[in-house]
ZAMARGU-4260 file (C-alpha; in steps of 0.2 Angstrom, whole numbers, plus 5000, padded with zeros to 4 digits):
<rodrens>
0) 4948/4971/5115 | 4958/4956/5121 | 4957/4951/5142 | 4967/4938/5147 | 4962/4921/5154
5) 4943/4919/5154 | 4937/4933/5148 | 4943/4930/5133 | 4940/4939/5116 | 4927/4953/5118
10) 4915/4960/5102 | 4914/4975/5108 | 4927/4988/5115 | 4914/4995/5129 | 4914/4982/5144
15) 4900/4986/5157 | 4894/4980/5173 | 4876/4980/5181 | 4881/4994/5194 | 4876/5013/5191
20) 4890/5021/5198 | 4899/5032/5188 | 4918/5035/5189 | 4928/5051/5187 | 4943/5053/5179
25) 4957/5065/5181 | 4971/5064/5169 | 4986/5071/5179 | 5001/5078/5167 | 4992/5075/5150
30) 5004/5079/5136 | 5002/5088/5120 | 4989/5084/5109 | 4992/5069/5098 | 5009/5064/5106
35) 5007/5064/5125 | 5000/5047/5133 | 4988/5057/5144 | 4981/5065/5129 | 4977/5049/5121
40) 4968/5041/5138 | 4959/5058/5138 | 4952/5054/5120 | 4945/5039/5124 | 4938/5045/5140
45) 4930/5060/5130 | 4924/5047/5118 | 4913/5037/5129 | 4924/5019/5125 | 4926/5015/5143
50) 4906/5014/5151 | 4906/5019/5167 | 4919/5031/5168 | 4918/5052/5165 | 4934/5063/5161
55) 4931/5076/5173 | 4948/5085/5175 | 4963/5089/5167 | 4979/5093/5177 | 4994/5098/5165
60) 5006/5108/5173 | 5017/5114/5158 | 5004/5118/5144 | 4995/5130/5155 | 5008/5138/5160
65) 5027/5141/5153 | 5024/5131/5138 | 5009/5140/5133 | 5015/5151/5119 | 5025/5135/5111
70) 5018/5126/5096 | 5012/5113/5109 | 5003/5124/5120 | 4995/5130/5105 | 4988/5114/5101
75) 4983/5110/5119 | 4973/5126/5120 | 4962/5120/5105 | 4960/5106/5113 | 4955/5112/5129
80) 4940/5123/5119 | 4936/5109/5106 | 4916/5106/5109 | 4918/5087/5114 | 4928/5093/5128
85) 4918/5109/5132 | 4900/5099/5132 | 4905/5088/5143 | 4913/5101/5156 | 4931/5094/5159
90) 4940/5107/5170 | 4957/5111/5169 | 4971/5113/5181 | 4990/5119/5183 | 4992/5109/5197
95) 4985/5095/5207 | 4984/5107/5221 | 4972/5119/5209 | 4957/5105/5211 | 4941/5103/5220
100) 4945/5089/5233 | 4936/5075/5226 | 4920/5069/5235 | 4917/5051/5228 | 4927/5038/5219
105) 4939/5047/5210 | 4955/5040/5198 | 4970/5048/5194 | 4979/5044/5179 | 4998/5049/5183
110) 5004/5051/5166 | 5020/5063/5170 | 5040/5061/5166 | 5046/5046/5176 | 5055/5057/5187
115) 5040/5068/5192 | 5029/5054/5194 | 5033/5050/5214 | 5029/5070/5218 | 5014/5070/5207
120) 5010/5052/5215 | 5010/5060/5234 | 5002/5075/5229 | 4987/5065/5223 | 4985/5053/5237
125) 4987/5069/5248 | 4971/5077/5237 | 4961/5062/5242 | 4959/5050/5225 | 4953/5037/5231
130) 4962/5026/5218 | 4978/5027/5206 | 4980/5022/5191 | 5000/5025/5186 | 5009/5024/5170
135) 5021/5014/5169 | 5037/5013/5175 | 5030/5023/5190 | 5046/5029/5197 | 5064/5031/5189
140) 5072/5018/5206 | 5066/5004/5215 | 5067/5014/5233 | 5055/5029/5225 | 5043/5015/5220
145) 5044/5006/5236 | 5042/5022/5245 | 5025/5025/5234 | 5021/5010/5239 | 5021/5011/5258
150) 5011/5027/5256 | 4997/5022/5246 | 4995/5007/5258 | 4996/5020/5274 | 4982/5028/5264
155) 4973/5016/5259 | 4974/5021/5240 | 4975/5007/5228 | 4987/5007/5213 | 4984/5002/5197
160) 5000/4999/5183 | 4999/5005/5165 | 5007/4990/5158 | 4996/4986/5144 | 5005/4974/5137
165) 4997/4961/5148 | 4982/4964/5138 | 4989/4961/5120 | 4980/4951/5109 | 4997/4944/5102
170) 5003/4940/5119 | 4989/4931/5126 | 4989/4919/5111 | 5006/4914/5113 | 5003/4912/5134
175) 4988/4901/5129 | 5001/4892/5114 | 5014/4890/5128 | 5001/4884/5140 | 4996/4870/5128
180) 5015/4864/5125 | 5019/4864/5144 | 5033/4878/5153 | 5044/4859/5155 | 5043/4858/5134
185) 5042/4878/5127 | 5052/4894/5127 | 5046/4909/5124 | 5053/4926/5113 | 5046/4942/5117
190) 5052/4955/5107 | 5047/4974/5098 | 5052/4986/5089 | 5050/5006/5093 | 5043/5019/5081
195) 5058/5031/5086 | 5065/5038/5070 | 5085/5037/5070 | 5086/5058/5070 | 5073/5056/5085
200) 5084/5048/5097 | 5093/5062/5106 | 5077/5066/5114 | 5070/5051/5114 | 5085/5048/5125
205) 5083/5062/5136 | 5064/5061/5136 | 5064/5045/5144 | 5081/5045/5156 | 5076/5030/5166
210) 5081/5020/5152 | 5075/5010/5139 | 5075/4994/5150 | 5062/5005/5162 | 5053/5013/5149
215) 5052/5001/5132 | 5056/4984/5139 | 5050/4984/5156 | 5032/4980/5146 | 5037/4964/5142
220) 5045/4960/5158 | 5029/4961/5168 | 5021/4951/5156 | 5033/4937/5162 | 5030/4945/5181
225) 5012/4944/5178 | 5008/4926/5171 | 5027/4916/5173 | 5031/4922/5191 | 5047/4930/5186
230) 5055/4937/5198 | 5074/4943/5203 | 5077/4928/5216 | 5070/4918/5204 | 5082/4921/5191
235) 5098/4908/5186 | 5106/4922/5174 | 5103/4931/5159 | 5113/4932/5146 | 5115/4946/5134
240) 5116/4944/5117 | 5131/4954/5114 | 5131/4955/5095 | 5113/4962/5096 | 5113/4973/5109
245) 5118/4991/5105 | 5119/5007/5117 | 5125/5026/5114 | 5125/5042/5122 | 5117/5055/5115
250) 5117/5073/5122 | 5126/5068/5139 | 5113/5053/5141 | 5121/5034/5140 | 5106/5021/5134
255) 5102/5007/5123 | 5098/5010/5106 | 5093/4987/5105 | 5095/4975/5117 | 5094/4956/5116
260) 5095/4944/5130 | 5088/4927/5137 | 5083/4926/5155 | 5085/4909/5163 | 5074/4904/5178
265) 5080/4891/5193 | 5065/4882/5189 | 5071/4878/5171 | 5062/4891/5160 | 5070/4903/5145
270) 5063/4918/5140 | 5071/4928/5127 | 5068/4947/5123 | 5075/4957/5110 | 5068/4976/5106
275) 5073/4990/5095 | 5070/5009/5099 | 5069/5013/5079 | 5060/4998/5066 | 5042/5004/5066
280) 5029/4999/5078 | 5029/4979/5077 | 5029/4966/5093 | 5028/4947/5092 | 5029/4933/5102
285) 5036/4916/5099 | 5032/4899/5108 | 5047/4889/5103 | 5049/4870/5108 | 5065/4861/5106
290) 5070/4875/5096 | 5058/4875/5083 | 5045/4888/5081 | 5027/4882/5085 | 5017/4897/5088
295) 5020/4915/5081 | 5009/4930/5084 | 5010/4948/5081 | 5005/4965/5082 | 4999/4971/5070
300) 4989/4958/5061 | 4975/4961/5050 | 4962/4965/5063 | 4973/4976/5073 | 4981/4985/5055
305) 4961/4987/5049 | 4956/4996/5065 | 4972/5008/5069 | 4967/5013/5049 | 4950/5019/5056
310) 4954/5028/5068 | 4968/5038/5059 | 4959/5040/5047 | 4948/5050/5061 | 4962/5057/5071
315) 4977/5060/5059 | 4994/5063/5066 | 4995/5054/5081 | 5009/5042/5088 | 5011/5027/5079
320) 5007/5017/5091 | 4992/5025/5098 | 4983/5018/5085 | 4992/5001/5085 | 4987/4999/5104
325) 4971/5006/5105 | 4961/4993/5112 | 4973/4986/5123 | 4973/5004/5133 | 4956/5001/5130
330) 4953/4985/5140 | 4966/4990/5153 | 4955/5005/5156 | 4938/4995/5156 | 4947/4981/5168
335) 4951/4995/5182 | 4937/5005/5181 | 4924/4988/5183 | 4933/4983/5196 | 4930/5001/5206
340) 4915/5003/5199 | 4911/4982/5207 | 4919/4989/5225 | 4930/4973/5222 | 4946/4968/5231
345) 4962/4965/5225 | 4967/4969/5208 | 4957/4965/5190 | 4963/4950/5181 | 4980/4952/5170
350) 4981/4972/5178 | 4999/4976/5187 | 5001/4980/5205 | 5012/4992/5212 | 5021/4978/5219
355) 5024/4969/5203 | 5031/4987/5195 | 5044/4985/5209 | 5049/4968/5205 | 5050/4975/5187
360) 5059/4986/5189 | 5074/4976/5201 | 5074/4964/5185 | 5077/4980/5176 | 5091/4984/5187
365) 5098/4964/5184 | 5097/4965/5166 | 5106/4983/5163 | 5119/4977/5174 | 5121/4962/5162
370) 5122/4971/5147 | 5130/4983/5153 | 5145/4970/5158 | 5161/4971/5147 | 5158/4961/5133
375) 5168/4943/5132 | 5176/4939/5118 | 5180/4920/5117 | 5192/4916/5104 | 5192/4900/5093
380) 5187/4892/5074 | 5171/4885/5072 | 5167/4870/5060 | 5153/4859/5057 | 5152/4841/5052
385) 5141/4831/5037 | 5132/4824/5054 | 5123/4840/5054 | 5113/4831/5038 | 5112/4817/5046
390) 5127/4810/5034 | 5132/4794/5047 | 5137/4782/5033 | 5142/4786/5017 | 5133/4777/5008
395) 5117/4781/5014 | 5102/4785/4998 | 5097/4799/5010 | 5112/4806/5011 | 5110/4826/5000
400) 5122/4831/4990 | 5139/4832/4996 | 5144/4847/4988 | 5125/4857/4993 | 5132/4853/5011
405) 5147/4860/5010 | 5141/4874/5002 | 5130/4876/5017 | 5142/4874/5030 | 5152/4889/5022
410) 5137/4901/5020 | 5133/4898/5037 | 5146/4906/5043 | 5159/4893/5047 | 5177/4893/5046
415) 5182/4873/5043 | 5175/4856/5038 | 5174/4841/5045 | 5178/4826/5033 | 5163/4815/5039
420) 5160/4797/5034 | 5175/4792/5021 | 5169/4791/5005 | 5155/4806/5008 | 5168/4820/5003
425) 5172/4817/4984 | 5192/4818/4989 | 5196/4823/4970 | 5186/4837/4971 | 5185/4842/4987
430) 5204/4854/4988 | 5193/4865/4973 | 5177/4866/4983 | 5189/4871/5000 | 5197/4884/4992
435) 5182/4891/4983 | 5171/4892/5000 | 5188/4894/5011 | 5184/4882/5022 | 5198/4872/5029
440) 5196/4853/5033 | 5202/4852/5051 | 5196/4832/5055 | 5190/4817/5051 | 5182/4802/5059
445) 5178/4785/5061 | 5161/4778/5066 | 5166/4760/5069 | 5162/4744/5080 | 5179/4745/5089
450) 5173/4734/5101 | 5171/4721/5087 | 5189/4711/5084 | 5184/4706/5067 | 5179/4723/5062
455) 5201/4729/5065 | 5204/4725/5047 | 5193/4736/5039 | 5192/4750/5053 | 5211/4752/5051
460) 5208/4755/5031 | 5197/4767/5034 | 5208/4777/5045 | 5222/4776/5034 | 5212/4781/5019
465) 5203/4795/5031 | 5222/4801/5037 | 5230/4802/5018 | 5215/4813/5014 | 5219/4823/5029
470) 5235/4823/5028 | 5234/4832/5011 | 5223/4845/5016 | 5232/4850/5033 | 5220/4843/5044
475) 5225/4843/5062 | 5213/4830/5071 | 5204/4811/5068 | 5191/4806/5080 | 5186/4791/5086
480) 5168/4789/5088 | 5163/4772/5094 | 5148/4765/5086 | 5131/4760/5094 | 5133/4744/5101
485) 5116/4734/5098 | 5116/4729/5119 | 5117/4749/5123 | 5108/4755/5110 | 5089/4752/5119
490) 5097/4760/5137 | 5104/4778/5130 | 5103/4790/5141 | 5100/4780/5156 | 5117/4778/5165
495) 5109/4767/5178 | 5101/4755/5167 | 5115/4751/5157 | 5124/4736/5152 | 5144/4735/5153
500) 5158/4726/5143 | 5167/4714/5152 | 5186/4717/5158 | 5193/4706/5145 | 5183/4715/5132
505) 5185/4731/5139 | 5203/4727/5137 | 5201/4723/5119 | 5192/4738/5115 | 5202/4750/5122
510) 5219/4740/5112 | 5207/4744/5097 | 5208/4761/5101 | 5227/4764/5105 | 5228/4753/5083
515) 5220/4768/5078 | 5229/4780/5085 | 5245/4773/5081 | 5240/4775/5064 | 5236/4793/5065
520) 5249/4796/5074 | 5260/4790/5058 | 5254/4803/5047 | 5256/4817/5062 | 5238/4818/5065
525) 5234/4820/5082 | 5220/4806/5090 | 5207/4810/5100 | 5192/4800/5108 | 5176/4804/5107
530) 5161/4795/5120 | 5144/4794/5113 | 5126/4790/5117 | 5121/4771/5115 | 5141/4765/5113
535) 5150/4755/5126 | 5158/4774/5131 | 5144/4785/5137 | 5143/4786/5156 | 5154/4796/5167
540) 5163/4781/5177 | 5167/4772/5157 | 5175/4792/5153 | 5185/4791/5168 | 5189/4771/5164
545) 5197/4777/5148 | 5203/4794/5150 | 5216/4783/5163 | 5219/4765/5154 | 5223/4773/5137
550) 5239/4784/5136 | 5237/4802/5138 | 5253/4806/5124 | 5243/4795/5112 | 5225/4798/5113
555) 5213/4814/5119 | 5199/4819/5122 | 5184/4824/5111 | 5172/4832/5122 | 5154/4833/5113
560) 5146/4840/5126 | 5128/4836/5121 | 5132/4818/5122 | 5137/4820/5140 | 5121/4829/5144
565) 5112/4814/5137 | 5120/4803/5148 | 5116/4815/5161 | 5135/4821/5163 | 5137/4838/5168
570) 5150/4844/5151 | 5157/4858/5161 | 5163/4849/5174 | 5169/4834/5162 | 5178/4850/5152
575) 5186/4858/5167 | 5192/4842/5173 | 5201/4835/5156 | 5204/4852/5149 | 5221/4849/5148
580) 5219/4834/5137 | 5203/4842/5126 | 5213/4850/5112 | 5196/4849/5101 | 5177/4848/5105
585) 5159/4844/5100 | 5146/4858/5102 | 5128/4851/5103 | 5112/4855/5114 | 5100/4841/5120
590) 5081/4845/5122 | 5077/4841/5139 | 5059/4839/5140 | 5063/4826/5122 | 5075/4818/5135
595) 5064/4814/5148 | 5051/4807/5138 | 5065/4795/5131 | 5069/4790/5147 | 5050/4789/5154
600) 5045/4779/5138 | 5064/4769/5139 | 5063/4772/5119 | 5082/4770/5113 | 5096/4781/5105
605) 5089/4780/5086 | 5073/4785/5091 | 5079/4801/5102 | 5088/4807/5084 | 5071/4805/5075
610) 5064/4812/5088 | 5075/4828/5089 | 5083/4826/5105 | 5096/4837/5098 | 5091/4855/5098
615) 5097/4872/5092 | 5112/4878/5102 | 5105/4888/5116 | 5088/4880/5115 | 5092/4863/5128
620) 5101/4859/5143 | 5119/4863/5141 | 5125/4877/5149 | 5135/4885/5136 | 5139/4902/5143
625) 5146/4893/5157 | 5156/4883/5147 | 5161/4898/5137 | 5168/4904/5156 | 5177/4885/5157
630) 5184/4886/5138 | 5191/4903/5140 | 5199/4901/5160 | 5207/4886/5152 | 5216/4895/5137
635) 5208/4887/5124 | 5209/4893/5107 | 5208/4879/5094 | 5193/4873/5085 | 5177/4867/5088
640) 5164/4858/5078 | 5147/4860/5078 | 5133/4848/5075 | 5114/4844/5076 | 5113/4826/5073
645) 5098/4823/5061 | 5088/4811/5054 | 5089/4814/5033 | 5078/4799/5030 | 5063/4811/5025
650) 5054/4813/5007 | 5059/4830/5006 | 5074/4831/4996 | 5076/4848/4997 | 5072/4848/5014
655) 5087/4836/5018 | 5097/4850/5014 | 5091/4866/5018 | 5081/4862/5036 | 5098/4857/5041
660) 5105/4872/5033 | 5095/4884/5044 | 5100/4876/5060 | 5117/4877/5053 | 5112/4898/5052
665) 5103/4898/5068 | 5115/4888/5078 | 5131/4902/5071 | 5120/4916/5077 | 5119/4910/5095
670) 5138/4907/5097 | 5141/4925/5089 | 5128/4932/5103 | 5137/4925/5115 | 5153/4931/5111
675) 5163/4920/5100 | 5175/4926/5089 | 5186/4919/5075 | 5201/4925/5075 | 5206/4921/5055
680) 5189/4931/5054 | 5193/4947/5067 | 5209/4949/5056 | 5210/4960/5042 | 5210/4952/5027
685) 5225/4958/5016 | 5214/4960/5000 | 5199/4967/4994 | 5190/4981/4991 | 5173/4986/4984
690) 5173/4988/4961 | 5158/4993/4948 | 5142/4996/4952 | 5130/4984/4962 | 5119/4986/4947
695) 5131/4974/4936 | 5141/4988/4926 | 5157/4989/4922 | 5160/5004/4930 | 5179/5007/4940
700) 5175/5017/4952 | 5160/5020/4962 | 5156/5040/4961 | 5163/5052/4948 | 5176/5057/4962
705) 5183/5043/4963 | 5187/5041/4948 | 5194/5059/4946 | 5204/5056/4960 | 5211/5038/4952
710) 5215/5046/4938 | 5225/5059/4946 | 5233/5047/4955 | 5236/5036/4942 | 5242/5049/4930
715) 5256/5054/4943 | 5263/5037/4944 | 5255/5032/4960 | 5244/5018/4966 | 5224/5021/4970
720) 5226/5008/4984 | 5242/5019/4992 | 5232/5035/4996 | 5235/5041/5012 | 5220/5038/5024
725) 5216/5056/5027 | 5212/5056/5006 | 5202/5038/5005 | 5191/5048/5018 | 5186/5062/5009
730) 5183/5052/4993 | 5173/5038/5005 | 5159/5052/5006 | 5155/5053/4988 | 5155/5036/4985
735) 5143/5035/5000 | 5132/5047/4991 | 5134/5035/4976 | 5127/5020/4984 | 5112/5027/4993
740) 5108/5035/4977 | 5108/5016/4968 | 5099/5008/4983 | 5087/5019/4980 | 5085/5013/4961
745) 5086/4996/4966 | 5068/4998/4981 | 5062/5011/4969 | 5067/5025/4981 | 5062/5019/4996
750) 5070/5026/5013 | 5089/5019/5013 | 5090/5018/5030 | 5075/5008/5033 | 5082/4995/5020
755) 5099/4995/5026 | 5090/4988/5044 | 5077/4979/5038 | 5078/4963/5047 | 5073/4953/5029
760) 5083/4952/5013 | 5075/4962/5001 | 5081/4965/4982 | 5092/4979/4987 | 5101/4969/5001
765) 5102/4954/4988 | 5111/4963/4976 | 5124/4971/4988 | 5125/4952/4994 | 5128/4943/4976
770) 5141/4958/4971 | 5148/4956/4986 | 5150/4938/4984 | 5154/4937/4965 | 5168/4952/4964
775) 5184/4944/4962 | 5193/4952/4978 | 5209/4947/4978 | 5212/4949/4959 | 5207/4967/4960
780) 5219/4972/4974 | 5233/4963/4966 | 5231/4973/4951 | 5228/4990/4964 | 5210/4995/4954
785) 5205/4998/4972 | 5210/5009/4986 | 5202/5001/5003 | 5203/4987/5010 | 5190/4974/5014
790) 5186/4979/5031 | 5186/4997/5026 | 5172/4995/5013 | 5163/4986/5023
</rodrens>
């Protein structure tokens, strides 16, 4: 058993106090044998896990009555005559109504459909239990609730929740992880999987019509409730993870099938919950700080695995999760009944009021409309820059290999390049390496001491070079990055303590500025002016300064919006104000809590990049769904570039390459969740289609019937790739047949379905990937050996 806070982990699962009184227990609407949750809280009862407390009564008004000749009312009725039951002289009922009032303490373990629960709520108030302990959600609205709780408190009946997730050993490690790191500093992910099979879904749907936010999620919401303070008023926004989340309707009954969101609190906080309603029985919770993982904890681990084995090897055939979550029913139980039996106040330590299932469920309410909002779709390319790899100068020893990183950028997901640092990109080979990752170069940039006058002659080189490069590949941008200036450099990220250039130098630098852009301009590039951290342009007022001495037609602006929130400048705002002059912008996320040690500690710019003052997208201070909103009111719908500057002066080679390289993964993900699309990508690709066997073989044509039907096409003269739809179809479903039949040669017959979502790359996944990415597409349309198209196939 796990309790939360001081009572930390327990050696046994039978928790007792000194007092002598004994509790009785009705289970009120108990379920079937094996698969009801009243059932199971019977077991334990019956077993003596919880001291103090005695299973008295049984109240289940289906079993013993309509349902009684079914298969279930079968097994009830074992049940109800199984010695352990019959020696300890549990009585049962149809109804609430059928019982003995009770004459001492008594508990009521409400255990019906949400829907019957606020009757069978009244009902045993009116009886006289003198307390309640109710499953949760309690009631399908927050009105029914609130109505309960009004009644109980007229009555003077204390409620107990049933969220038991409040006592999970995985849980309470990371709240004491995230404690250590400090809510200002750490994030938290809460997330589960379901053990609903995917033909199990229709009635699990109907089953459990409040919805999977009331019924699956609402667990990990009153965790938050319970030990964060969450609550609706306290709530910035939440944003769903559109790419994740998944809802049907099944039988009449609209739900989620997964949901994925991130709550946001006024006081700073994120929280982000993800859950599945099919996976198998898994929950974890991650402390995250900065955007990297610091703390992970799950359930099952191998103490929890080694105990659920024992007791199916016991009782065989129960719900998966029964087993999984014994002992957290376990200490919920034992919690509430030595509080009764201790004639306490208020509520056990970590067990939900009635008040708290309210608040739940509101926040329920808040995040269904959320997910429930039409989806956004913002529309623009996205590229990434060698600065991901902390590539600043070319000719840096740290620097990986070129080629790895644009390898990188491509299988992250991204649509263009960046040229970086001239001389980083090999400019001989790099049209080869474009074409064969089909990535399009879409800028390049200089990271120079403008402000330097005798710096001109060799910046101006390196623009020219920069612009010939880009000028052959199509590119449409050069920016113009100011370097750190050695006087700035110690004071980044502290507008107020910041020295500034003189007039007549500001002058100078911003005629350096207008040089450069002539030159771009010559080769038909398009300038823009990007402000950063530690140069002599980073504060709002030098933005402003600029934006109006240099000439709009000439040079734009290069928005990176996490150098604005270093500088404490609000990017949306900065957007919204100069959107009409931001062709192009800079996506990057500052860790705030990294930030204001910075500032406390007046450490410079260098040492916030060592640091990791830039985070994963999503995991700092800029408010990218709001500048999603900005982008998107404004019409834009060019490109942006991604970046997490880095420090790649590490021993780790192959750290230099790949650590980056999953930022680049994680970073992509994020965007895609919150609704960015690329419209190259959305479009269907003219070629492709799906040849041989995964397994390597030669083979034309995936199933037997498609290769009849090719070769009763091809023998007429016709084309394999000009079948009508209606024929494609029909042959689609043997090909299907086809490759779940080789999927399963490839994981040794494994369920195909549970590979096709398992969350990890496997070796069947791996070999669908690499014949994905090795078939030669394009060739085997042009020469019509396929009949669908890309996106088909897919």
């Amino acid at each position: 058993v796990w309790l939360p806070g001081p009572f930390g982990p327990l050696a046994s699962t039978k928790v007792g106090v000194m007092a002598a009184t004994m509790v009785d227990v009705a289970v009120v609407s108990c379920g079937a044998p094996k698969r009801g949750m009243g059932w199971y809280h019977c077991k334990q009862l019956l077993e003596g896990s919880i001291e103090g407390a005695r299973l008295s009564d049984v109240v289940e008004p289906w079993l013993l009555t309509k349902g009684a000749d079914s298969e279930a009312g079968q097994a009830f009725s074992n049940f109800r005559q199984s010695e352990q039951v019959v020696s300890q002289k549990v009585m049962f009922h149809k109804s609430i109504e059928d019982m003995p009032a009770p004459t001492g303490p008594k508990v009521a373990i409400i255990c019906g459909r949400t829907a019957d629960n606020p009757r069978l709520f009244r009902e045993a108030v009116d009886r006289g239990f003198s307390h309640v302990y109710l499953e949760k959600p309690g009631a399908p609205t927050v009105a029914e609730l609130e109505e309960m709780a009004a009644y109980a408190r007229r009555k003077g009946v204390p409620v107990f929740m049933g969220y038991n997730r409040n006592f999970s050993k995985y849980v309470r490690q990371a709240c004491d992880a995230f404690a250590k790191q400090g809510a200002g500093r750490a994030s938290m992910t809460l997330g589960r999987n379901d053990c609903f099979a995917p033909e199990a879904l229709d009635e699990c749907f109907e089953r459990n019509a409040e919805g999977m936010m009331k019924n699956m999620m609402c667990h990990e919401l009153v965790v938050l409730l319970t030990y964060y303070g969450l609550t609706v008023e306290g709530i910035q926004d939440v944003i769903a993870d559109q790419e994740y989340t998944c809802s049907e309707t099944r039988n009449g009954f609209k739900d989620f099938r997964r949901v994925g969101f991130t709550i946001r609190t006024k006081s700073g906080q994120k929280f982000r919950l993800w859950g599945d309603r099919c996976g198998g029985e898994y929950g974890e919770a991650v402390v995250m700080v900065g955007g990297e993982q610091v703390f992970k904890a799950v359930r099952p681990d191998a103490e929890v695995t080694a105990r659920a084995k024992e007791i199916e090897a016991s009782e065989p055939g129960c719900m998966p999760y029964f087993y999984l979550q014994d002992g957290e029913y376990l200490a919920l139980k034992a919690a509430v009944v030595n509080h009764i039996r201790q004639k306490a106040s208020g509520l056990p330590q970590g067990v939900a009021s009635i008040e708290t299932a309210i608040e739940a469920l509101k926040v329920c309410d808040l995040i269904t409309d959320a997910l429930m909002a039409p989806k956004e779709a913002f529309n623009f390319q996205l590229a990434n820059h060698p600065s991901s790899w902390g590539v600043d100068y070319a000719d840096s020893p740290t620097n990986p290999p070129w080629d790895g990183v644009l390898r990188c950028i491509a299988e992250s997901g991204f649509a263009g390049t960046e040229l970086g640092p001239v001389g980083y990109y090999d400019p001989d080979r790099l049209g080869g390496l474009l074409k064969q990752y089909k990535l399009e170069l879409i800028a390049g940039n200089i990271f120079e001491k403008l402000h330097e006058p005798a710096e001109m002659p060799a910046i101006l080189e390196k623009t020219h070079k920069s612009c010939r490069i880009l000028k052959e590949h199509g590119a449409r941008f050069f920016t113009i990055v100011p370097h750190i200036a050695e006087e700035r450099v110690a004071t980044a990220g502290r507008p107020t303590e910041v020295q500034k250039l003189p007039d007549d130098r500001w002058k100078q630098f911003m005629q350096a500025i207008v040089q450069v852009a002539e030159v771009t301009k010559s080769y038909g590039i398009q300038c823009t002016l990007h402000p950063h951290s530690g140069a002599w342009l980073e504060t709002e007022d030098e933005i402003h300064r600029a934006m109006a001495d240099l000439p709009a037609d000439l040079v734009y602006l290069c928005l990176d919006v996490g150098h604005c929130a270093y500088a404490g400048i609000d990017p949306v705002k900065m957007y919204r104000q100069y959107a009409s002059r931001t062709p192009f912008l800079h996506f990057k996320d500052i860790d705030g809590a990294v930030l204001e040690r910075l500032q406390k500690q007046k450490l410079g710019f260098w040492d916030g990049v060592s640091g990791r003052v830039f985070c994963p997208l999503g995991h700092g201070v800029v408010d990218f769904p709001g500048l999603l909103r900005a982008m998107k009111a404004e019409g834009f719908s060019g490109w942006v570039t991604v970046e997490q500057d880095a420090d790649n002066k590490i021993a780790d080679v192959d750290a230099r390459l790949q650590k980056p390289f999953e930022c680049c993964k994680l970073n992509m993900q994020y965007l895609r969740s919150l609704g960015v699309v690329d419209p190259a990508a959305a479009k269907a690709p003219d070629a492709s289609s799906y040849m041989g066997r995964f397994d390597g073989s030669e083979a034309k044509h995936a199933s037997p019937a498609m290769a009849a039907m090719a070769g009763s096409i091809d023998s007429k003269g016709k084309e394999v790739c000009m079948m009508a739809t209606s024929t494609k179809w029909s042959v689609l479903s043997s090909r299907m047949e086809g490759l779940v039949a080789e999927l399963s040669e490839l994981v040794s017959n494994q369920d195909a379905y549970c590979v096709s979502h398992s969350r990890s790359e496997g070796k069947a996944m791996c070999a669908v990937r690499e014949k994905m990415l090795s078939t030669p597409w394009a060739d085997e349309w042009a020469q019509r050996r396929t009949m669908f198209s890309y996106g088909e196939e897919m």
